[in-house]
C-alpha angles and dihedrals in degrees: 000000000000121000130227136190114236117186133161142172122246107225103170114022111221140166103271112012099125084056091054096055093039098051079055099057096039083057080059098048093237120154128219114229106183127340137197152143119273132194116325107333096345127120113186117185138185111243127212126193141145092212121057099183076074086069098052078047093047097045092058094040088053094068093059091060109093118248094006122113112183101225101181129015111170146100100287137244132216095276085052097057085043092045086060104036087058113016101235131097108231103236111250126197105256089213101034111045093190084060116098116180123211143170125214091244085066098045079119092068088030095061080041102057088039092052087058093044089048092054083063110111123233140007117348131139134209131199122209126195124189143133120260110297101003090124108265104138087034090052092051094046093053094045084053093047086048099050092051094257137134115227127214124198111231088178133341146143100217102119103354126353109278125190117167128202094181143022135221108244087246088050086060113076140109090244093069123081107228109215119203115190080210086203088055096044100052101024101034110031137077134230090284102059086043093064088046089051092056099049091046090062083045093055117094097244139091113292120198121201126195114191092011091175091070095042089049085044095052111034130046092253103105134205089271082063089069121084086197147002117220114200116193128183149172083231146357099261100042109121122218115238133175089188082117091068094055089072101025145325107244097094087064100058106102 
């Protein structure tokens, strides 16, 4: 069975239309996997069918149902299977496609979103930007905890400033998720710690980044490096901002 992502915009509400489209789907003998509503008037569903040539056939037979506009058809991607399970799009940078945009109130669909991304094999290595005490380490903990993975600190400042220079073997795997406090890395840490660092983002294994600007700042990795750029705040409109750093660290220690 191969699965498909069907969504479409309600243009004009009426009584029945999810049975319309249903019993639709149920001629052709679709199933449906998983539906709801996504966004403002718009209901997005998994598809299931053992026969791909239905869904040509279902995409003609959907514009002649009446306020309906099919938006996506299509085997889905991760944001699609996030968008059902939990009835949001996560925001994306319209300039910058590795840039994915959250608020605290949705560190649910965040660690999510991180904990799919985790399950991935292999190397891979995610920035993520945010204020003190938004969630970011919480969020990347729980991701890890989520996609069946241990974490290991690299450097941090959750509970007490950590900064490693080596590591135990069984410390040393693909199936752990290295976290660099990028402030405390560049800023904090001496030439021994530098040189784990390095090997760790060589490693074939998942790399977290928090405050990537000042690690790309400050060491000779660059923005390319990074497979994707988190961005949590408070709000929407709060900007990000390492002017703290200029005059101290202490207002980045969570």
């Amino acid at each position: 069975m191969n699965e498909w992502y069907l969504e479409y915009e309600i243009t004009k509400n009426r009584p029945g239309l999810l049975g319309d489209v249903a019993s639709l789907l149920g001629m052709l003998g679709v199933s449906i996997v998983t539906i709801n509503g996504v966004e403002n008037r718009r209901r997005g569903m998994l598809l299931a069918t053992d026969d791909d040539h239905k869904i040509k056939v279902l995409e003609g037979l959907l514009r002649n149902i009446e306020n309906i506009r099919v938006t996506r058809l299509r085997p889905p991607t991760l944001l699609d299977r996030l968008a059902v399970r939990h009835g949001r799009y996560i925001e994306r940078d319209s300039d910058n496609k590795k840039t994915f945009r959250f608020v605290r109130d949705e560190i649910g669909l965040l660690v999510d979103f991180l904990a799919e991304i985790f399950k991935k094999e292999g190397h891979q290595m995610i920035g993520i930007r945010g204020m003190p005490r938004v969630g970011k380490t919480e969020s990347l903990v729980a991701a890890s905890v989520c996609a069946n993975k241990r974490w290991t600190f690299i450097s941090s400042t959750l509970l007490r400033q950590t900064v490693r220079t080596q590591l135990a073997d069984d410390e040393i795997s693909p199936d752990h998720v290295y976290l660099i406090d990028g402030i405390v890395s560049t800023l904090r840490a001496n030439e021994r710690h530098h040189l784990l660092v390095r090997e760790i983002i060589r490693f074939p294994a998942t790399k977290c980044v928090e405050h990537p600007d000042i690690f790309v700042r400050e060491t000779e990795f660059e923005w390319d490096d990074f497979d994707y750029i988190i961005e949590l705040r408070n709000h929407p409109d709060e900007e990000i901002t390492y002017e703290a750093i200029e005059g101290g660290f202490s207002a980045f220690d969570f």
